[in-house]
Backbone as ProteinMPNN parsed JSONL, in Angstrom:
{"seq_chain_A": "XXXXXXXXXXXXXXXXXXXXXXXXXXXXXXXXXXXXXXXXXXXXXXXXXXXXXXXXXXXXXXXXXXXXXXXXXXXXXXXXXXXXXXXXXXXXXXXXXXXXXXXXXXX", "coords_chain_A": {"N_chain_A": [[42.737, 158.936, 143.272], [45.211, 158.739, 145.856], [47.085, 160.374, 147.499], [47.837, 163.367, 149.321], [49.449, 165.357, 147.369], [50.442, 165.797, 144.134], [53.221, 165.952, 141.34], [52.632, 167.728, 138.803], [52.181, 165.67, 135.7], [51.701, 164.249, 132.761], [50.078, 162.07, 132.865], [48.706, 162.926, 135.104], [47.237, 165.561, 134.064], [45.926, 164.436, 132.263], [44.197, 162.799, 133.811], [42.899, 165.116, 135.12], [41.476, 165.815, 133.241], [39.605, 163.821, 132.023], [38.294, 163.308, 134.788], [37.426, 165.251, 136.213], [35.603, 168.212, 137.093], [36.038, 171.646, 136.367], [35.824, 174.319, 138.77], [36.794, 176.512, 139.312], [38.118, 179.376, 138.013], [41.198, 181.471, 139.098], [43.634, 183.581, 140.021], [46.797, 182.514, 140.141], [45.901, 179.979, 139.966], [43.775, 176.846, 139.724], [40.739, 175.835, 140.363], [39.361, 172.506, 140.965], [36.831, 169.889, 141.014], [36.856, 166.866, 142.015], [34.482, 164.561, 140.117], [33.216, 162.219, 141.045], [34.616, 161.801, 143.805], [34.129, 164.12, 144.667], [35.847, 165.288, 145.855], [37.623, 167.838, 146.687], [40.241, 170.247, 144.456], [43.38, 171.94, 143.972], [45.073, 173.478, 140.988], [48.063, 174.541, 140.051], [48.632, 177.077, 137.862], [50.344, 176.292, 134.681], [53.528, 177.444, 134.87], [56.291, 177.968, 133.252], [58.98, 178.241, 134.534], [58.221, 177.198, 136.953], [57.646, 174.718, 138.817], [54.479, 172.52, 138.619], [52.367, 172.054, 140.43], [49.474, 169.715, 141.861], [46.944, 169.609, 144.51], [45.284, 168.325, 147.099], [42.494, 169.689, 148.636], [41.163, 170.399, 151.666], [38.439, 171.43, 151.855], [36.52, 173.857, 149.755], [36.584, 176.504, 150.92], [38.309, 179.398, 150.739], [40.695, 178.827, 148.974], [41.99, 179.893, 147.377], [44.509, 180.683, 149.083], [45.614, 178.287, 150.153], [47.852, 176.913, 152.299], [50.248, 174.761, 150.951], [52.56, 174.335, 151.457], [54.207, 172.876, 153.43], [53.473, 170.138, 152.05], [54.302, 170.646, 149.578], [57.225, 170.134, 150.095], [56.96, 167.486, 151.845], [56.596, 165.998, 149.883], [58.822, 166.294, 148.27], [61.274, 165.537, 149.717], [60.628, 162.951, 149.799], [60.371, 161.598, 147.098], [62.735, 162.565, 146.192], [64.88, 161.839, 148.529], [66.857, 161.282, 150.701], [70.483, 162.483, 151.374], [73.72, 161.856, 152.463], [75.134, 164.027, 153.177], [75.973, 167.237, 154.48], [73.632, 170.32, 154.722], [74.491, 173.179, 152.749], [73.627, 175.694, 153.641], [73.917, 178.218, 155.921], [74.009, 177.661, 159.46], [72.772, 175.774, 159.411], [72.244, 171.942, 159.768], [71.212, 170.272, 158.733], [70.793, 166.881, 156.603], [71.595, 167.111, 152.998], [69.669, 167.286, 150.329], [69.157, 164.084, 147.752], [71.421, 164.806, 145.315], [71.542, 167.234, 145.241], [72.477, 170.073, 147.001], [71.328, 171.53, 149.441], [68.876, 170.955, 152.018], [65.888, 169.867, 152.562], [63.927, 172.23, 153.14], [65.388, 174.21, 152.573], [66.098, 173.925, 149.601]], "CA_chain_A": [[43.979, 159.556, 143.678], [45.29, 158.493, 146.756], [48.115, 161.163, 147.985], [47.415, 165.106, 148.861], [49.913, 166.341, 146.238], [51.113, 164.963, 142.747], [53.319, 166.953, 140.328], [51.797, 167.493, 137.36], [52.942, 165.125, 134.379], [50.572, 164.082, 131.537], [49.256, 161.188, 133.678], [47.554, 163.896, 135.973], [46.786, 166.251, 133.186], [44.584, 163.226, 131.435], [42.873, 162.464, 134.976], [42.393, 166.128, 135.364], [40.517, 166.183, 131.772], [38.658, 163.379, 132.239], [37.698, 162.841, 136.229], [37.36, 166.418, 137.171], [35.403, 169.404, 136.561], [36.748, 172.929, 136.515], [34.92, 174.826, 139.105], [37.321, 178.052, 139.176], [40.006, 180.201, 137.599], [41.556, 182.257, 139.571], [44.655, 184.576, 140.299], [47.619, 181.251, 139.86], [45.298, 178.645, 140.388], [42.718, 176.69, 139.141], [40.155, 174.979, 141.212], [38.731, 171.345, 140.386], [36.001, 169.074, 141.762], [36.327, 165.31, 141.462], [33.436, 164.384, 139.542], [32.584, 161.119, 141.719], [33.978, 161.676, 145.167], [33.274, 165.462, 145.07], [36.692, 166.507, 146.877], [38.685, 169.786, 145.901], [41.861, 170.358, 144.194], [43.738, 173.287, 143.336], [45.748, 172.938, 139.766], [48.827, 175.588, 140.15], [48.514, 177.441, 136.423], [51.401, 176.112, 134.19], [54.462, 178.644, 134.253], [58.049, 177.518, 132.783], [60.218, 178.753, 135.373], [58.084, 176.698, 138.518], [57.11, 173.308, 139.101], [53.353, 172.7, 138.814], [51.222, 171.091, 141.658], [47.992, 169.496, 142.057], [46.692, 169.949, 145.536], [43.625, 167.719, 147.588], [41.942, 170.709, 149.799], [40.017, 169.534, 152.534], [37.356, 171.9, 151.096], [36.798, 175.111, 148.706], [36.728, 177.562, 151.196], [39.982, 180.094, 150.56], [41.273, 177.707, 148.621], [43.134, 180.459, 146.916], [45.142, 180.947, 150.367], [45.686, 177.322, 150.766], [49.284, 177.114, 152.206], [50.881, 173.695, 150.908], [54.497, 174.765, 151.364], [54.196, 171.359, 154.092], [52.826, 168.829, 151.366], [55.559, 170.097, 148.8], [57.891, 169.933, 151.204], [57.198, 166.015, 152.025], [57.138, 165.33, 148.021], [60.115, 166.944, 147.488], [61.477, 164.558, 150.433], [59.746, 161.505, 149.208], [60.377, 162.025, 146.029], [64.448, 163.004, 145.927], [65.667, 161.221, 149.293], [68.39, 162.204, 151.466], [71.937, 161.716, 151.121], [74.645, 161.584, 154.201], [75.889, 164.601, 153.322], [75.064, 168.234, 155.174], [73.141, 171.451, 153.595], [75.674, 174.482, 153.091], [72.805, 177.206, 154.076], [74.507, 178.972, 156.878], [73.536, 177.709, 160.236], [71.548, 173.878, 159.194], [72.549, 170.65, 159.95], [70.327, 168.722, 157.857], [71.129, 166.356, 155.62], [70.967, 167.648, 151.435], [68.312, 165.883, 149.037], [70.082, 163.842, 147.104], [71.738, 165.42, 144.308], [71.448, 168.425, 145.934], [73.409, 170.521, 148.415], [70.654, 172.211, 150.209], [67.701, 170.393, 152.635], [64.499, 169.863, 151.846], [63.742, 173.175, 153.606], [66.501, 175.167, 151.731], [65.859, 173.717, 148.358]], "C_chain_A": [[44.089, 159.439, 145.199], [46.278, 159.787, 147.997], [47.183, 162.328, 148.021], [48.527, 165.567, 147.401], [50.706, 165.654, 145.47], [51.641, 166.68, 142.098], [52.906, 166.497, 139.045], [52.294, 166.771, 135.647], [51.879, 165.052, 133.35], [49.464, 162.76, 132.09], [47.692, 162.161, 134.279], [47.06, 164.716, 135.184], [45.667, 165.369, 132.608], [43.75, 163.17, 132.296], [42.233, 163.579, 135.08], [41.148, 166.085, 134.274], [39.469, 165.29, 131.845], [37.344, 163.201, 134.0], [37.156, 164.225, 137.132], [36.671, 167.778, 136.406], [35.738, 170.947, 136.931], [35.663, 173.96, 137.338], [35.187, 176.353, 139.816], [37.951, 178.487, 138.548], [40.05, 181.461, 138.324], [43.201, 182.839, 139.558], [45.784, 183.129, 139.68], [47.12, 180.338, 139.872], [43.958, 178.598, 139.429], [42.079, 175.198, 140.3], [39.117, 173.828, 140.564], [37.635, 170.935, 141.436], [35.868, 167.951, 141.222], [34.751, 164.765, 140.944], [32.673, 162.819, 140.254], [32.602, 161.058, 143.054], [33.804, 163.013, 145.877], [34.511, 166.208, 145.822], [37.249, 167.628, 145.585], [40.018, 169.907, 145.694], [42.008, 171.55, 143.977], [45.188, 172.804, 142.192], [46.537, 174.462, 139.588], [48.807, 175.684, 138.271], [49.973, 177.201, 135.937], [52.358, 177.924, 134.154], [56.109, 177.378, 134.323], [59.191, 177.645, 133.976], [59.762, 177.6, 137.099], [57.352, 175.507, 138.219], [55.551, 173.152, 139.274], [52.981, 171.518, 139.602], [50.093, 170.876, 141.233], [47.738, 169.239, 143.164], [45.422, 169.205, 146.267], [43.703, 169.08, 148.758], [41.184, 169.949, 150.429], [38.683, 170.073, 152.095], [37.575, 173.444, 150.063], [36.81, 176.539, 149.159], [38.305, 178.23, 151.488], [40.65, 179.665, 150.045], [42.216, 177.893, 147.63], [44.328, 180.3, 147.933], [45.642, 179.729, 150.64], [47.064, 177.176, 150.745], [49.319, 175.438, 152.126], [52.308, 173.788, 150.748], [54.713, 172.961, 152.292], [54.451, 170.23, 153.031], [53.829, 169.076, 150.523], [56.905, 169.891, 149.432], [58.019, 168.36, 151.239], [56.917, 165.544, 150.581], [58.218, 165.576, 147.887], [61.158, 165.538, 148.465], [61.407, 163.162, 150.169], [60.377, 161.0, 147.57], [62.585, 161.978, 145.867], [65.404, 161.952, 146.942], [66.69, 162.162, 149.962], [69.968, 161.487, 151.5], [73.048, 161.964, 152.62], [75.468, 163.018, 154.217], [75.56, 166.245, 154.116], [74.76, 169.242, 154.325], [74.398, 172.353, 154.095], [74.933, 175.448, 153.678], [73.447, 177.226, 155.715], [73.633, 178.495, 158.316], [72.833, 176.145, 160.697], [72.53, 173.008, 159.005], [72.15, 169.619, 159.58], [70.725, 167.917, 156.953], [70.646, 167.022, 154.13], [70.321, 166.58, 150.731], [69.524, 165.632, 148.308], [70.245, 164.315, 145.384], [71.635, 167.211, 144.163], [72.718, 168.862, 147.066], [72.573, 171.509, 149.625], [69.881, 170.55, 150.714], [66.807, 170.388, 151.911], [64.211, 171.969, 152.148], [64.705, 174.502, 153.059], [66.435, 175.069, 150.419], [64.571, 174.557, 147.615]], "O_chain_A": [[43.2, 159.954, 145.876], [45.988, 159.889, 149.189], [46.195, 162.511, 147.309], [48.002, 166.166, 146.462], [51.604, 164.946, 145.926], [51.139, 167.803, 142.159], [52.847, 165.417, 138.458], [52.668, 167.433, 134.679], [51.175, 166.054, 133.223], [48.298, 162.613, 131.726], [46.478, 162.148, 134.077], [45.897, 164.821, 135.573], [44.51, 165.787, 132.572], [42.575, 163.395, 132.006], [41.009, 163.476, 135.156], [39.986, 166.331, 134.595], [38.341, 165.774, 131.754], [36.129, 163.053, 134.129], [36.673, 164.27, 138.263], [37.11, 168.275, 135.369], [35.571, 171.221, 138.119], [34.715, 174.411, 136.694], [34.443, 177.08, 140.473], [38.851, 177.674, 138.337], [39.202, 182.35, 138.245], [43.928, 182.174, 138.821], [45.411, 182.729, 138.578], [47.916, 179.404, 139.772], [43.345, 179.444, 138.778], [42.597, 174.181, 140.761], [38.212, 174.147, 139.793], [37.522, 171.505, 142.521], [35.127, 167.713, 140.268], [33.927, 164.657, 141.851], [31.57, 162.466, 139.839], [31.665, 160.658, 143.746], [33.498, 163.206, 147.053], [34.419, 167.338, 146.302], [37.239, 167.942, 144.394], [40.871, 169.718, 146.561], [41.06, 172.312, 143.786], [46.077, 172.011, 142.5], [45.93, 175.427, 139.124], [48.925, 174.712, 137.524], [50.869, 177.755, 136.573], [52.038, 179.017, 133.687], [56.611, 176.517, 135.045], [60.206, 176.95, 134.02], [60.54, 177.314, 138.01], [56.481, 175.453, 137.35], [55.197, 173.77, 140.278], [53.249, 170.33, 139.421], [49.562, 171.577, 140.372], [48.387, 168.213, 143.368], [44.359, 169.671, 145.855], [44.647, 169.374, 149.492], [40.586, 168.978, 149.967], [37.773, 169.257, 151.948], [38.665, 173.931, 149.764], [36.951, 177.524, 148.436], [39.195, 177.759, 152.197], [41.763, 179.959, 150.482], [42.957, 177.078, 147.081], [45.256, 179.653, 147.448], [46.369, 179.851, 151.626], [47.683, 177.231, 149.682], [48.668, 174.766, 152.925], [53.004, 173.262, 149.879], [55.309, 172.032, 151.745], [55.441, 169.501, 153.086], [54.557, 168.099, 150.347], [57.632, 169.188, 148.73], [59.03, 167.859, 150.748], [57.184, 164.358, 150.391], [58.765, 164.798, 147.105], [61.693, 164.657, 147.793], [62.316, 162.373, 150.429], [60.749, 159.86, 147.294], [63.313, 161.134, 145.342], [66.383, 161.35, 146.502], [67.114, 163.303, 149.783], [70.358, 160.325, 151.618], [72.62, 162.279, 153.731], [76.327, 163.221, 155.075], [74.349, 166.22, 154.336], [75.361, 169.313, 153.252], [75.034, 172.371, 155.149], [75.608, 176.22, 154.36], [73.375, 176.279, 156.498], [72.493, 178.959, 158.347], [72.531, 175.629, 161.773], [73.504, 173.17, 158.269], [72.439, 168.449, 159.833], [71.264, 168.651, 156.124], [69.488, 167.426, 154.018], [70.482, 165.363, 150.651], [70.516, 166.344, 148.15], [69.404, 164.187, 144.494], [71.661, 168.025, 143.24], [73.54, 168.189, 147.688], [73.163, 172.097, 150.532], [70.079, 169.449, 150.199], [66.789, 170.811, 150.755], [64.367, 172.783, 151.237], [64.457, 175.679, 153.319], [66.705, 176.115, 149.828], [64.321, 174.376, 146.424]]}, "name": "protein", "num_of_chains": 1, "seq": "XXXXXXXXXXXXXXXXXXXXXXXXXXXXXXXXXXXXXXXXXXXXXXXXXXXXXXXXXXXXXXXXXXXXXXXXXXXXXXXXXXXXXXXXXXXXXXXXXXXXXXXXXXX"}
């Protein structure tokens, strides 16, 4: 896995099952360890209503705490694109993701 953050489809669910061993459960999260090159993920616990992440930590300390608001942030970016048109949120000048009417940052 080359990227910090994938959303979770059945691709990553399979790699998870095979390439990774489960080396927490905690509070929303669940913490992995690549089984060959030893780094750290965090696997946001499936809920219906929110988009699930998979996370590279630089390591396992706090790794509840680990703020990736950034990393989904540049997926969501990456991922959607931007269109020419501006966000409505009161005040921003950014362009809206496309198919969107908010920013990345408003979305």
């Amino acid at each position: 896995m080359t990227e910090r953050i994938y959303y979770v489809d059945k691709v990553i669910l399979d790699s998870i099952k095979t390439d990774f061993d489960l080396i927490e459960d905690k509070s929303w999260y669940q913490l992995y360890q690549h089984k060959i090159d030893k780094t750290f993920w965090r696997l946001d616990k499936y809920d219906k209503y929110h988009e699930q992440f998979f996370v590279r930590l630089d390591n396992s300390d706090n790794w509840i705490e680990f703020d990736d608001k950034e990393l989904r942030i540049d997926l969501l970016l990456k991922t959607r694109g931007v269109s020419d048109k501006k966000c409505i949120w009161n005040g921003c000048y950014k362009l809206t993701l496309q198919g969107l009417v908010y920013c990345e940052r408003h979305a």
